[in-house]
N, C-alpha and C positions, 0 to 999 in steps of 0.2 A: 511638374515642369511646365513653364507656361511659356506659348510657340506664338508667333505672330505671324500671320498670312495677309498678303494684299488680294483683295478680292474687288470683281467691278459690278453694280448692281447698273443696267442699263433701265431699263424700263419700272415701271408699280408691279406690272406681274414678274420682275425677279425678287422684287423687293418681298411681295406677296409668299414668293414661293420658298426665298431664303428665312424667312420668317418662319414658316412654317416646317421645313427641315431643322432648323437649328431649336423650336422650340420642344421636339422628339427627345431631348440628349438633355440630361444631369448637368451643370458645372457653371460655371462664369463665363460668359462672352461679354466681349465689350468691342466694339466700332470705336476705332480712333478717326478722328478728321482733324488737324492741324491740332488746335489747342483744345480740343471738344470731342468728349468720352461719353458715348452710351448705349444702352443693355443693348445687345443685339438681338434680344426676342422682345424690341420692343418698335411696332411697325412705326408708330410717333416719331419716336426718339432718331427713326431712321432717317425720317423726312425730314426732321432740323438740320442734318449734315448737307454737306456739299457733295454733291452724288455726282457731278460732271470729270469728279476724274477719282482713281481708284483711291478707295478707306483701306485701311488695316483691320482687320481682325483677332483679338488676342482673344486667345484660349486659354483658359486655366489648364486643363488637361490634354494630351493628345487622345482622341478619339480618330482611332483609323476609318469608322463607318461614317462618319460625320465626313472628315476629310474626303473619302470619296463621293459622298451626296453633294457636299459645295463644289467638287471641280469644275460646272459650266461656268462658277463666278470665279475662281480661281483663278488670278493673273500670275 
């Protein structure tokens, strides 16, 4: 069942720190930004987006442990 979260990365140390949460956990994550899809355990990939206002995040799976380590980014 795949879930989609808006989440806001403010600075490089959330980015740093979502990265590193989300690379703990099994499954498919992908960062949506308008037209522009990519891995979310990939810090690059993160920095191509437009970070000044909040990405999507799709989940292949829900992961209840997951979802509570991302809530500080979680809008």
């Amino acid at each position: 069942m795949e879930k989609t979260i808006q989440i806001y990365l403010a600075s490089i140390n959330d980015i740093k720190k979502f990265v590193s949460i989300i690379s703990k956990y099994d499954g498919d994550f992908d960062l949506i930004s308008g037209r522009y899809v990519v891995d979310a355990k990939s810090i690059m990939g993160i920095f191509s987006l437009d970070l000044s206002k909040p990405i999507q995040l799709s989940l292949s799976s829900v992961i209840p442990e997951l979802i509570e380590e991302l809530k500080p980014y979680i809008i």
